[in-house]
C-alpha positions in Angstrom: 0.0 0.0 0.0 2.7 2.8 1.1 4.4 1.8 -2.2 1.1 2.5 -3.9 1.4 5.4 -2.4 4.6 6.9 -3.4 4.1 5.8 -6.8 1.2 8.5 -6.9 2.9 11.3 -4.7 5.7 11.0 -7.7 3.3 11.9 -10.1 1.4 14.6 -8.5 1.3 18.1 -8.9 2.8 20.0 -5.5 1.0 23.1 -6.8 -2.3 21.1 -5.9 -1.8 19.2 -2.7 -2.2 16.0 -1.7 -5.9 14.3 -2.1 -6.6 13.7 1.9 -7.0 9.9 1.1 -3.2 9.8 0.0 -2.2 12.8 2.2 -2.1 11.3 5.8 -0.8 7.8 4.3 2.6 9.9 3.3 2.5 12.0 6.5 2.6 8.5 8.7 5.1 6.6 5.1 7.7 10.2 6.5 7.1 9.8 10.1 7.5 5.7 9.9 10.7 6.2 7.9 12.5 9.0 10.1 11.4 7.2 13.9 13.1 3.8 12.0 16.3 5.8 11.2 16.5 7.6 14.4 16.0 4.1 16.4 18.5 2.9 14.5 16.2 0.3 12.8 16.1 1.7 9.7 19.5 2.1 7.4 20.6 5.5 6.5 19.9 6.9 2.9 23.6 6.4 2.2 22.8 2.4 2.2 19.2 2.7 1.0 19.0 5.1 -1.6 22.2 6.6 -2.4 21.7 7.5 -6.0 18.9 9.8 -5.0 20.7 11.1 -1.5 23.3 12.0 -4.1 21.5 13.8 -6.7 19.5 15.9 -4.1 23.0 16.8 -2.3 24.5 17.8 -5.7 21.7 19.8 -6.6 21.3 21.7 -3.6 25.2 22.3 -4.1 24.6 23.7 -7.4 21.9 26.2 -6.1 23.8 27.3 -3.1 26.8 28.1 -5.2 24.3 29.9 -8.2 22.3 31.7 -5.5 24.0 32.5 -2.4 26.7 34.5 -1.4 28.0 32.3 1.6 31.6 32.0 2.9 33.4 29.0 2.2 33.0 28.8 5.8 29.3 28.9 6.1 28.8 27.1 2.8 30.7 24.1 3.6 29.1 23.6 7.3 25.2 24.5 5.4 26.2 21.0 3.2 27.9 19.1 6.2 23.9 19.6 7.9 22.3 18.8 4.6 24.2 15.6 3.8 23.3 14.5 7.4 19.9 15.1 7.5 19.2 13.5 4.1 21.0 10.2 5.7 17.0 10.3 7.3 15.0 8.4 4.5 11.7 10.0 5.7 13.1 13.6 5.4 14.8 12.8 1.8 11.3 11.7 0.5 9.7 15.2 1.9 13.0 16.8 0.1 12.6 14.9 -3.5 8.7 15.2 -3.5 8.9 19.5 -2.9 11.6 19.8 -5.1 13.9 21.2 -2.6 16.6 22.2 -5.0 14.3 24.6 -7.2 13.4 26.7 -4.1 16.2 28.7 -2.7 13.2 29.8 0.6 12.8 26.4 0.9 16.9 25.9 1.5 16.9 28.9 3.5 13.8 27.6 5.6 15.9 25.0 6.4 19.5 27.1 7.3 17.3 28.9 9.9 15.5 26.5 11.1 18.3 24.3 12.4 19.7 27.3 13.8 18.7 27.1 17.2 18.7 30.8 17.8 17.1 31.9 14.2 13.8 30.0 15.1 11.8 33.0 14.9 13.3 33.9 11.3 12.3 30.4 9.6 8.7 30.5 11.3 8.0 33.7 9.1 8.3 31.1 5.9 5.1 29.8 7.0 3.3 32.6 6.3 5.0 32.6 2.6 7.2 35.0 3.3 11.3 35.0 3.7 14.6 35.5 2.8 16.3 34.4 -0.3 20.1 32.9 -0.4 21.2 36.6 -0.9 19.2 37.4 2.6 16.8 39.7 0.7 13.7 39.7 2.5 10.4 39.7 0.3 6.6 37.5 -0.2 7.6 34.0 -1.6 6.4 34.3 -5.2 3.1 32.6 -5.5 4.6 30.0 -8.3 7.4 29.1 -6.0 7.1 25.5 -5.2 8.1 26.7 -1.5 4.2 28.2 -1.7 2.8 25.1 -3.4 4.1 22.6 -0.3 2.2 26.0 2.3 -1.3 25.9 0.9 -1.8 22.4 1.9 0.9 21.6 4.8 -1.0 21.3 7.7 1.1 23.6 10.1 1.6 26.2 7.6 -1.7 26.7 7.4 -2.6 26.5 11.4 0.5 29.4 11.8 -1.8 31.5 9.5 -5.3 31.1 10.4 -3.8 31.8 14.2 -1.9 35.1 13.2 -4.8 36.0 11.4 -7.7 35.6 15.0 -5.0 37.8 17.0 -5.5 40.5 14.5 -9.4 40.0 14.2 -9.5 39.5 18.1 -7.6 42.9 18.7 -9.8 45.3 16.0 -13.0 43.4 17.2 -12.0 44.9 20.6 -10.5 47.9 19.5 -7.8 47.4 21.4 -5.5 50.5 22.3 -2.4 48.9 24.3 -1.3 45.4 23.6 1.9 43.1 24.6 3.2 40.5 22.3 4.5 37.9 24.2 7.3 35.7 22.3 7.0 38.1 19.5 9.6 36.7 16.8 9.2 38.4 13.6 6.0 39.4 14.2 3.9 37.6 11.5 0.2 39.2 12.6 2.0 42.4 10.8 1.3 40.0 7.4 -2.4 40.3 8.9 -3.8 44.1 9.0 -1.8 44.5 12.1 0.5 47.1 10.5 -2.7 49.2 9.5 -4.3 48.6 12.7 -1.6 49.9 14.6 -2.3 53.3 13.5 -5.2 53.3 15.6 -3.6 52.1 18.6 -1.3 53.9 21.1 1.3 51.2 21.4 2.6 47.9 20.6 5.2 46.0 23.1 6.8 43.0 22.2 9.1 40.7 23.7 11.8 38.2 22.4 15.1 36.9 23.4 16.2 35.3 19.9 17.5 36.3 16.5 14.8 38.5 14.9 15.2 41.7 12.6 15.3 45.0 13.2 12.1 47.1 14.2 12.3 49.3 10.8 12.9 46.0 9.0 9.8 44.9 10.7 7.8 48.2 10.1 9.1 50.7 7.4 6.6 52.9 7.7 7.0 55.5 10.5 3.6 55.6 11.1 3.6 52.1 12.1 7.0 52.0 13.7 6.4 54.9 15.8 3.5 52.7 18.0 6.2 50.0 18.1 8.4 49.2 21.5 10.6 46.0 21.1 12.3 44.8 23.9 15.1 42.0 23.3 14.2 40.6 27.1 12.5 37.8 27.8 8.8 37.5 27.9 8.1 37.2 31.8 10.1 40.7 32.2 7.0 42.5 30.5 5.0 43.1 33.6 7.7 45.4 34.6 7.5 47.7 31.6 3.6 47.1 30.5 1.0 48.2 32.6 -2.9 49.1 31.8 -2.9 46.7 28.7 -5.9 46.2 26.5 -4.6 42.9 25.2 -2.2 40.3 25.6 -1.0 37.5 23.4 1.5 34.8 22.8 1.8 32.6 20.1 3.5 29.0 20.0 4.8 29.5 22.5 2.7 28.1 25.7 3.4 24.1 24.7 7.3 24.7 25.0 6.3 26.4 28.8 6.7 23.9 32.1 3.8 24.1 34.4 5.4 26.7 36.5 6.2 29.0 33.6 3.0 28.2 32.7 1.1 29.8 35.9 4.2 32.6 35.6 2.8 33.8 32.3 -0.9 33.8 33.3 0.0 35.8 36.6 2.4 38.3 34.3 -0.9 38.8 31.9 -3.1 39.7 34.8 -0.2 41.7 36.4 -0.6 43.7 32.8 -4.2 43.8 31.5 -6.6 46.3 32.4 -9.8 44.7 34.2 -11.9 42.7 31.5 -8.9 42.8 29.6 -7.8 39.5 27.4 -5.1 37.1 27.3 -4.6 34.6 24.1 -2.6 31.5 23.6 -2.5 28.5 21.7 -1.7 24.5 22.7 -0.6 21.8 19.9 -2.9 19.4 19.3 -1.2 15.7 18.3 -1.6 14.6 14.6 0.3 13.2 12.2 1.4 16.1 9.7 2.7 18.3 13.2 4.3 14.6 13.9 6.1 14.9 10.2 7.4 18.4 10.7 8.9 17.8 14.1 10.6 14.1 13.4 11.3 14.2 9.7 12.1 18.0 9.3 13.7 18.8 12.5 11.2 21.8 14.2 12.1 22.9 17.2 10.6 20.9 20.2 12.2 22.2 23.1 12.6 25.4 24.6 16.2 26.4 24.7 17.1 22.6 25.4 14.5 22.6 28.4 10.9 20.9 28.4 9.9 19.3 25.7 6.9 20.2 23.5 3.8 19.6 25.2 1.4 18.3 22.8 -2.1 17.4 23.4 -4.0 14.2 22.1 -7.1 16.2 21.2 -9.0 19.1 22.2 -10.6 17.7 25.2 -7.3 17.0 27.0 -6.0 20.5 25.7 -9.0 22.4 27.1 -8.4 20.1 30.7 -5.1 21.2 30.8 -5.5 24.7 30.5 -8.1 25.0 32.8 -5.9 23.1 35.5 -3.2 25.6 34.7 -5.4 28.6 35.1 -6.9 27.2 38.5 -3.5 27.5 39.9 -2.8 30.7 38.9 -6.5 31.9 39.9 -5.2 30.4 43.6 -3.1 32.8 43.7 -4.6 36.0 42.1 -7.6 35.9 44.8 -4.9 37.2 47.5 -5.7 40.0 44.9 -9.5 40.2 44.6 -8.6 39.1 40.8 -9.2 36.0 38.6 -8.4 35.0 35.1 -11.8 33.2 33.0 -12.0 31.4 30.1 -14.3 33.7 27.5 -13.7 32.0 24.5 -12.0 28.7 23.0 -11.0 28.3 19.2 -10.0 25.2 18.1 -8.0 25.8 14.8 -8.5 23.2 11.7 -6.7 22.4 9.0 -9.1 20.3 7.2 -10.6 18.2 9.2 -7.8 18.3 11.7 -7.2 19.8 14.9 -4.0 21.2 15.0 -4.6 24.0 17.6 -6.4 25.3 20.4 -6.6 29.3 20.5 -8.0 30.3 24.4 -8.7 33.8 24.9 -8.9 34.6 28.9 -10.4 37.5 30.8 -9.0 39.5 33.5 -12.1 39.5 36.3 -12.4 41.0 39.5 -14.1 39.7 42.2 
C-alpha cells in the first residue's frame, strides 16, 4: 500500500496538494521512515537510496553556489547539515517530493531553522514570506514550489489562520495597548496589524532570539512609531507594561513547564486592564505536526528545556488549561482578581485539529 502510495505522490502536482486519502498515508510513510532511522532500525539513505541522497546533495550544491553569497565557511558547514539530514529516508522523501533544490526559501527555511537561535526567522516562511540565499527579505512568489508545499501543509496553514484571529480579536476589541509575548518576527504584521496599529497607542513585544530590526519589521514611521521592542525575555514585561488592553502569545505556551505556565498567566493579569484579554495557543497531536517535528527537524524544546507539550485532542488540551489557570487563579484571589475562560478556538486544518486558540479574561471579584 505505502508503495502505492509513493508511486502517486511521484506523479502529482505539488502546486495542488495531496488528495486527503493519499495525504495522511505519506504524512505516517515520513514519520514511519525517520522514527526507523533515528531508532537505529532503519538504514541510512547512504545504504538505502544513495543515488537519489546524491543527486539531491548535488543539486542543492549547485543552487547554493548559483544563488548564495555564503563564505566558504558557512557554505561548507550549510552541506555538512544537509548531507546528514538526508542520511533520514523519511526527510529525503519530503526533500525529492517538494523539489527542494528549485526553491532557494525552501533551503533557507531550512539554514534557519536548524539554527537554534534563528527560530523565529524560519517561522515567518510559514506565512510565505522570507529571505532568499542573498538574505533579501520579500513575499515568496506565489509560483514558488516553496508556496505550493504552504497551501496544503498542515502547520503552515494552522500558523496563519492563528496570526490572522489575534488581529481580528484585537480590532474586534478595538484594542488600544497590547503586549506581544514571544514576539519573533511578528507575522500578525502579514495580517492588518500594521494598518491597525495606526489606531492604537502602542505595541510591546518581547523576544530573546534572532529577529530583525524594528524598521525592518515596520518601514513605515507611522507604524513604527506605536512599536516598542524589547530583546528581554517575555516574563520581564510586567515590569515595563501596565494598563494593557490585550495580551498574546503565540506557539509559545506548549514549549512552557507548568510553572512557567502559571508565571505567564499571573504576568498577563499583572498587565491587562480589568476585563482585559489574554490569548494563547496549545498543539494538538496529529500526524502532519508529527512529520514536521521528526522528519524535518522543528524545534521541540525550549532552549534545550521541556519538551513540546502536545495534546491528544481538544478535550485533554482544554483540561489542561483549565488546570493551569486554576493554579494561577489560587493565587490572584490574594488580589481580589481572577483570570476566565471567554472563549475557546480550536483551529482546523481540514478536518484536523492542530490547535487550540483560548482567549482569557481579567475579572475581578
Amino acid at each position: 500500500m505505502v508503495n502505492d502510495v509513493v508511486a502517486a505522490i511521484e506523479g502529482q502536482n505539488p502546486n495542488v496538494g495531496l488528495p486527503p486519502q493519499i495525504e495522511e498515508i505519506w504524512y505516517l510513510n515520513q514519520i514511519k521512515l525517520s522514527m526507523g532511522y533515528q531508532s537505529g532500525q532503519i538504514p541510512g539513505t547512504s545504504i538505502t537510496d544513495p543515488v537519489r541522497k546524491i543527486e539531491s546533495l548535488n543539486r542543492i550544491n549547485n543552487l547554493l553556489r548559483g544563488k548564495s553569497n555564503f563564505s566558504t565557511e558557512e557554505f561548507e558547514a550549510i552541506m555538512q547539515k544537509f548531507e546528514k539530514r538526508l542520511e533520514d529516508p523519511g526527510f529525503l522523501e519530503n526533500v525529492h517530493f517538494f523539489r527542494l533544490w528549485e526553491s532557494e526559501f525552501e533551503v533557507m527555511f531550512y539554514i534557519l531553522l536548524w539554527d537554534p537561535s534563528s527560530t523565529a526567522k524560519a517561522m515567518l516562511y510559514v506565512h510565505n514570506y522570507g529571505w532568499n540565499l542573498n538574505g533579501n527579505f520579500m513575499r515568496i512568489p506565489d509560483e514558488d514550489v516553496w508556496c505550493a508545499m504552504s497551501r496544503f501543509e498542515h502547520m503552515n496553514i494552522d500558523a496563519r489562520k492563528k496570526a490572522s484571529n489575534i488581529v481580528k480579536i484585537m480590532q474586534t476589541l478595538d484594542v488600544k495597548k497590547a503586549v506581544s509575548l514571544g514576539g519573533g518576527e511578528n507575522p500578525e504584521r502579514f495580517y492588518g496589524l500594521g494598518e491597525f496599529l495606526e489606531k492604537m497607542e502602542k505595541l510591546s513585544i518581547f523576544d530573546t532570539g534572532n529577529t530583525s530590526s524594528l524598521g525592518e519589521l515596520y518601514p513605515h514611521l507611522s507604524q513604527r512609531s506605536k512599536v516598542e521592542y524589547f530583546k528581554d525575555s517575555l516574563f520581564s514585561a510586567p515590569k515595563y507594561c501596565q494598563d494593557q488592553d490585550f495580551v498574546w502569545m503565540t506557539g509559545v505556551w506548549p514549549y512552557l513547564p507548568e510553572e512557567a505556565q502559571v508565571g505567564a498567566l499571573l504576568g498577563s493579569a499583572q498587565m491587562l486592564k480589568p476585563n482585559g484579554s489574554f490569548v494563547f495557543d496549545t498543539v494538538i497531536k496529529n500526524a502532519s505536526m508529527l512529520r514536521v517535528v521528526v522528519t524535518q527537524g522543528w524545534p521541540t524544546g525550549g532552549n534545550g528545556n521541556k519538551q513540546m507539550e502536545i495534546a491528544e485532542n481538544i478535550e485533554s488540551a482544554v483540561s489542561q488549561v483549565w488546570a493551569t489557570i486554576a493554579m494561577a487563579n489560587a493565587k490572584l484571589k490574594t488580589d481580589h482578581l481572577y483570570l476566565d475562560i471567554c472563549d475557546i478556538s480550536p483551529v482546523f486544518s481540514g478536518s484536523q485539529p492542530t490547535s487550540v486558540q483560548f482567549r482569557l479574561k481579567k475579572r475581578a471579584i
